[in-house]
Phi, psi and omega in degrees: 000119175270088142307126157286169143238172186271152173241132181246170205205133124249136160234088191285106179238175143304150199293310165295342170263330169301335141316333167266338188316300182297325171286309200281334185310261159359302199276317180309332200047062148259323235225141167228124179319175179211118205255119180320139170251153206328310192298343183257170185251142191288125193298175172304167153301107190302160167316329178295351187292300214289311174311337195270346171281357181286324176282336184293316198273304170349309188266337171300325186257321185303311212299317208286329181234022163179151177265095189299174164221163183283124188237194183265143158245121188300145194270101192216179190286131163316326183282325183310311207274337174300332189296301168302282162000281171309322200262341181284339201259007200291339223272293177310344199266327181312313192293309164319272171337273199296287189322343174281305198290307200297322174260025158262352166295306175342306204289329170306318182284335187280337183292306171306280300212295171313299181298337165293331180312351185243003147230045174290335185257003206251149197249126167280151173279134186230111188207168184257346148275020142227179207225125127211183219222148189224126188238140145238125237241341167058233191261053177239022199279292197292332166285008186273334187279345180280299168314253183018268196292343169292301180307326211082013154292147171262122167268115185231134219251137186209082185081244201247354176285137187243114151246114148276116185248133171217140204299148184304308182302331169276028181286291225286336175309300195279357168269327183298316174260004142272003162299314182283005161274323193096008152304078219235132186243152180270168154241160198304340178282336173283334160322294190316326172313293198295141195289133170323129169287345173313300191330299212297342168315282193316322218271335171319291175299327191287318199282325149331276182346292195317311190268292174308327158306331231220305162310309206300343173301301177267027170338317189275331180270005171302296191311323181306304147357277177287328170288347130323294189290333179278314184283329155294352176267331153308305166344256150354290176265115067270003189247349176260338183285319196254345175269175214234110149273132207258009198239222188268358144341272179283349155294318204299289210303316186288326174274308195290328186293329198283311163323285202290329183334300186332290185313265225296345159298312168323297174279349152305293193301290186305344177260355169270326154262354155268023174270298152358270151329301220266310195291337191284330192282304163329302163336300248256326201103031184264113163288321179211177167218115179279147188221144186270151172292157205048056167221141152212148190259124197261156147296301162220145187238094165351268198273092191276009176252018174259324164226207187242148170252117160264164180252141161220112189080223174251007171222220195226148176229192187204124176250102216207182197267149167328108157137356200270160168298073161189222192277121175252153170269144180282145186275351193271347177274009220241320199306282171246080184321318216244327141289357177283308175311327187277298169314356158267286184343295205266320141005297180301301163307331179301302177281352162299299182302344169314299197297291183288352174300298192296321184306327172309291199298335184305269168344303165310282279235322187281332180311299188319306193299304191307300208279003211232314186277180186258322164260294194094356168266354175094010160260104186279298209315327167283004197201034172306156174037025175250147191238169137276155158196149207244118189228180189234135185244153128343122187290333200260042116314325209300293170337320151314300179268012167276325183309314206290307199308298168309325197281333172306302190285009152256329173295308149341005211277324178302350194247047174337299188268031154246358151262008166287339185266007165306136182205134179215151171209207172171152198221133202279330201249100185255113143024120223268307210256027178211007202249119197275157198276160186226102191227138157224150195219155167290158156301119039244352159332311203307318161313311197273007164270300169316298172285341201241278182312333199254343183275348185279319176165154190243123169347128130246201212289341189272013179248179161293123172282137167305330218318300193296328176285321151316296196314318153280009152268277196335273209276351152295288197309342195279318204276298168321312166286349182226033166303094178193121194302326192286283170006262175309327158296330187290307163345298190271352149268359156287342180259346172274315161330300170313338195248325171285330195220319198289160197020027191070081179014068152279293196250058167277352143316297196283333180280352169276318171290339172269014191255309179316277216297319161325329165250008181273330206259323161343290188312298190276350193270342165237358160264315177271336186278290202102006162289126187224119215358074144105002189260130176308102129040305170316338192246033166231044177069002174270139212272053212187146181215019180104191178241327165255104180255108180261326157281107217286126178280067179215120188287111197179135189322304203301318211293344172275359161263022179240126173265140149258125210277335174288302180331276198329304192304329183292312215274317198272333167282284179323311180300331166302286176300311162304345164286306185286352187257307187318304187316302179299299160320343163281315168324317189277324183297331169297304198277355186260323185287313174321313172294316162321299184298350157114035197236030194316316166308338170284331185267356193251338213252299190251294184325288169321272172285037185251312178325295208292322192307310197286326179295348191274283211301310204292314144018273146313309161326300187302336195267339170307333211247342186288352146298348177231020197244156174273118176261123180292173193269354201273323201296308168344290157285325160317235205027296182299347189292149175280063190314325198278333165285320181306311182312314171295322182277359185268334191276001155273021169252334180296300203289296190319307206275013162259355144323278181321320202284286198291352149308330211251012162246346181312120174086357163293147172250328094320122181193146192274155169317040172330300191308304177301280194294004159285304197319289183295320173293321164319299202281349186294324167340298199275301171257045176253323164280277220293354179266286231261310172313299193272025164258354162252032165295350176280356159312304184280317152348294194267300176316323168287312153310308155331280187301316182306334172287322183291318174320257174324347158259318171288345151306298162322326174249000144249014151305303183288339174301311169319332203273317221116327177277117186268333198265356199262284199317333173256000148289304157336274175350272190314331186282307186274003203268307161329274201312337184281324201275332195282311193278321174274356168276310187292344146313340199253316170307323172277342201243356157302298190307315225285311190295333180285318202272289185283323212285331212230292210270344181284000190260013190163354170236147179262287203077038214241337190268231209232119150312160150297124152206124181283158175267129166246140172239178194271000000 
């Protein structure tokens, strides 16, 4: 397996400095974060923050009249370069603005100017006892027709336009209260005032130009601008997902979790003696006890020359006036001793289980901090306002993040005494369940890891990886199920169009995996079928017809219905036994991972005879299949072995050893799933021969449909070539041979997965880690 190994960086700075920490990092493109965990806590919000809403407003007015683009950024302190930003772009961006704030009045006024323009001509009523008013009511239309009819106005509606005539004396009424809408109405005389809208157009687009010519000048330090803002928004949240606070942040979590522990002994104790108390009186035959006011009965006292000591029982109690310091018994528990008691007792279990809960967490949260943090010791007041972050390099990398790390701390050198307290180390042997995976393959591997094995789950460190076993399963079950030389050649130029042309290469991944399988379906379609779009190899003069003749090699309208019934059963046996030999290699990889994982007693107790079973169960299947399969005479006799005991005894060894595991885990508090990896192993065992085994009969399956479709449409064209229509025999030809590779290819795709994914990695893989993937910025 090619694993790399990893290096992890811890780094403790100030909290204002780890932004750059993470920028300088960032421009190497090495180093991958390590994302805090949930139980600690996030240091405060850096200074740096506070800029990005300033650029945020910057860019809210430049956006409107250019489209930035992302460029490289010099690798220099975050504040330097926001500072430049800000003070070079302050002049132009005030200037922006206002020319911004003047065309957007413009654009109010031509939106006004437009919706009036169509009453320039309209004759208003002129009486000397009305008003009227030209309203545009937007989405205020239905209260102005409600107001209308309350004043007694008349509403008369003209486009998006309202003209209101109203009695003189309610004028001042109906302006007072479209004031209170945000509605400002005009009078018919104010028309004359307003500017043409063609103007106000031409005067828009000049001013519009006007803006935009004058940003594009300073196109480029725009981009600075905007590419500054996208990485600081990067920045960021990689500073909220991955730092650590070393201060009074994560001092919280430890004084409050520690604060109730407290609390909650306190109240174990004190509800544990007077638990005492209250069981010695039960003993003693006490049902209740009345007591005079201002007398109470303690359990403990402070001050013991303050009260009378009695005896209850086999220990002491103290009977004194109301008010002393120490353990009082509630008199309402004294009221029914022997239910009082049951109710502290399951009290008591409440706050033990509290009690140990917290202690857990407590606990866990300290395991966390020592492995995560940089000091590990617990003085937040020394290590106020300081953050941790923890990221991972490529080991021939380390050298790069000593360079940055030296070039930070000089471009830093004004801040001397905050860089002194920078503390960093790092360590090669990183811990197997944090440790991210690093895997490189060559082309066309590399694809078919990335898209195919990675859609499943990405290795870590402590399993074995598939990758390489995908890689060689995929394009065999594909290449098997779609075996045909035309086939597979057309396969294989769509995918070099995919890797070459199609969408400007954007998915030239995926055109090196169909290139992969396109020659893989070659391979079966001309070594093993012996097919060429549905024609034997024999009738274009080649002396070979395949390894498997699932097809009688005779060219005639009639050949796709004469099958070779011997071909298919061979073709159906091979597919059986790869399945079952593949099937086994999982089992056994299951029992290779236990061992990795330090479980060695797990492969030996479940792993193991999880193997004999399924080799057993698939057994039995093949000796069933064996009247119809040509079975070689060595696979016969194995055949002949008594599989169905062998079958009973591994599953009473399954039972035995998970028996053994949980005694020799008995009382662990970490103990592996025994119980879980039987269960699931049983049935996987069992129907993994009896099920799972004949399911890769879709090998032969899918292959067989193929040829009979392909066979009957080219038998059909060249029927019709006999006839004469060559152009009719070569449409057919074209069409249906399309229909075949798009509807059997994509069956052969789906059923490539199922087998890779459920029949072979669900059988021994998790899938639980992480790629490596480093932050890159710009």
């Amino acid at each position: 397996m090619p694993l790399e190994r990893v290096v992890e960086f811890r780094i403790a700075a100030p909290v204002d400095a780890l932004p750059d920490l993470i920028f300088y990092l960032g421009k190497t493109g090495i180093a991958m974060f390590e994302e805090r965990p949930q139980r600690l806590a996030r240091p405060r919000d850096p200074e740096i923050q506070q800029g990005v809403r300033k650029l945020d407003e910057i860019l809210s007015i430049f956006s409107q009249y250019y489209q930035p683009n992302i460029v490289t950024l010099p690798r220099e302190p975050l504040a330097r370069l926001l500072d430049r930003a800000l003070n070079e772009i302050a002049p132009l961006f005030e200037e922006t603005k206002k020319y911004a704030q003047e065309l957007q009045a413009l654009r109010q006024k031509l939106q006004l100017s437009a919706a009036l323009n169509q009453l320039r001509n309209y004759r208003f009523p002129k009486t000397d006892a009305l008003d009227n008013f030209i309203v545009i009511p937007g989405k205020y239309t239905q209260e102005l027709i409600n107001l209308s009819r309350d004043l007694g106005a008349a509403f008369i509606s003209v486009g998006d336009v309202a003209i209101l005539s109203i009695a003189k004396e309610k004028s001042k009424l109906l302006v007072s209260t479209l004031s209170k809408l945000g509605l400002e109405p005009l009078r018919p005389e104010d028309l004359a005032n307003l500017d043409d809208p063609d103007y106000l157009r031409n005067k828009i687009d000049s001013l519009y130009n006007q803006i935009r010519d004058k940003i594009y000048n300073y196109r480029k330090f725009i981009d600075f601008i905007y590419t500054l803002r996208y990485t600081l928004s990067i920045i960021i949240d990689t500073f909220n997902k991955s730092a650590i606070s070393e201060g009074e942040e994560t001092g919280h979590l430890f004084t409050s979790l520690s604060a109730e522990i407290g609390r909650l002994k306190s109240e174990f104790h004190t509800l544990s003696t007077i638990k005492e108390v209250l069981a010695e009186l039960k003993a003693s035959g006490t049902d209740r006890i009345k007591l005079p006011d201002g007398l109470a009965l303690y359990a403990e006292v402070e001050d013991g020359s303050a009260a009378a000591k009695i005896a209850v029982g086999n220990r002491e109690a103290y009977l004194a006036r109301d008010g002393l310091r120490g353990i009082k018994i509630p008199r309402q528990y004294l009221d029914d001793i022997a239910s009082s008691l049951k109710v502290v007792e399951e009290t008591l279990n409440s706050i033990e289980r509290s009690l140990r809960n917290r202690e857990g967490e407590l606990k866990s949260l300290e395991e966390i901090y020592r492995e995560y943090s940089v000091y590990g010791d617990g003085d937040w007041q020394a290590h106020k306002d300081i953050g941790t972050v923890i990221f991972y390099v490529k080991e021939g990398d380390v050298g790069a993040v000593d360079a940055a790390l030296t070039e930070l701390v000089k471009a830093l050198s004004v801040k001397l005494d905050i860089v002194r307290n920078i503390r960093y180390k790092y360590f090669q042997n990183v811990p197997a369940r944090r440790r991210p995976t690093l895997e490189r393959f060559p082309t066309p591997v590399r694809q078919i890891v990335n898209k195919i094995a990675y859609m499943y789950g990405v290795p870590s460190a402590s399993e074995i990886s598939p990758s390489a076993l995908v890689a060689v399963l995929f394009p065999i079950f594909f290449g098997w199920m779609f075996g045909d030389l035309g086939h597979g050649l057309l396969l294989f130029l769509f995918g070099l169009w995919l890797y070459k042309s199609l969408f400007g290469g954007k998915y030239k991944d995926w055109g090196v995996i169909w290139m992969v399988t396109g020659v893989f379906s070659m391979f079966f379609g001309g070594v093993v079928y012996g097919e060429f779009f549905g024609f034997p190899l024999s009738y274009f003069g080649v002396g070979w017809d395949g390894l498997i003749h699932m097809f009688q090699p005779i060219v005639s309208p009639q050949m796709g219905t004469a099958v070779e019934t011997e071909g298919i059963f061979a073709d159906l046996l091979a597919a059986l036994l790869f399945g079952y030999i593949i099937m086994a290699g999982s089992f056994s990889l299951k029992i290779a991972n236990f061992v990795l994982e330090g479980e060695k007693d797990m492969a030996l107790g479940i792993g193991i005879p999880i193997l004999l079973i399924y080799v057993s169960a698939g057994m039995i299947v093949l000796a069933l299949l064996k009247p119809i399969l040509p079975m070689p005479p060595l696979m016969a006799d194995a055949l002949n072995l008594p599989w169905t005991y062998t079958l009973i005894a591994a599953i009473v060894l399954l039972v035995a050893g998970a028996a053994a595991l949980t005694a020799k885990y008995r009382g662990h508090e970490e103990k592996p799933p025994i119980g879980l990896e039987m269960a699931v192993g049983l049935v996987e065992g069992i129907f993994g021969g009896l099920a799972n085994v004949p399911s890769f009969a879709r090998l032969m399956i899918l292959i067989l449909m193929h040829g009979i479709f392909t066979k009957l449409s080219m038998g059909w064209a060249l029927a019709v070539a006999e006839s004469g229509n060559i152009a009719g025999a070569v449409a057919i030809a074209v069409l249906f041979n399309i229909l075949i590779a798009v509807g059997e290819g994509f069956m052969s795709l789906v059923q490539s997965l199922r087998l890779t994914f459920y029949e072979t990695l669900s059988k021994f893989y998790e899938g639980r880690g992480r790629l490596f993937t480093p932050l890159v910025l710009p």
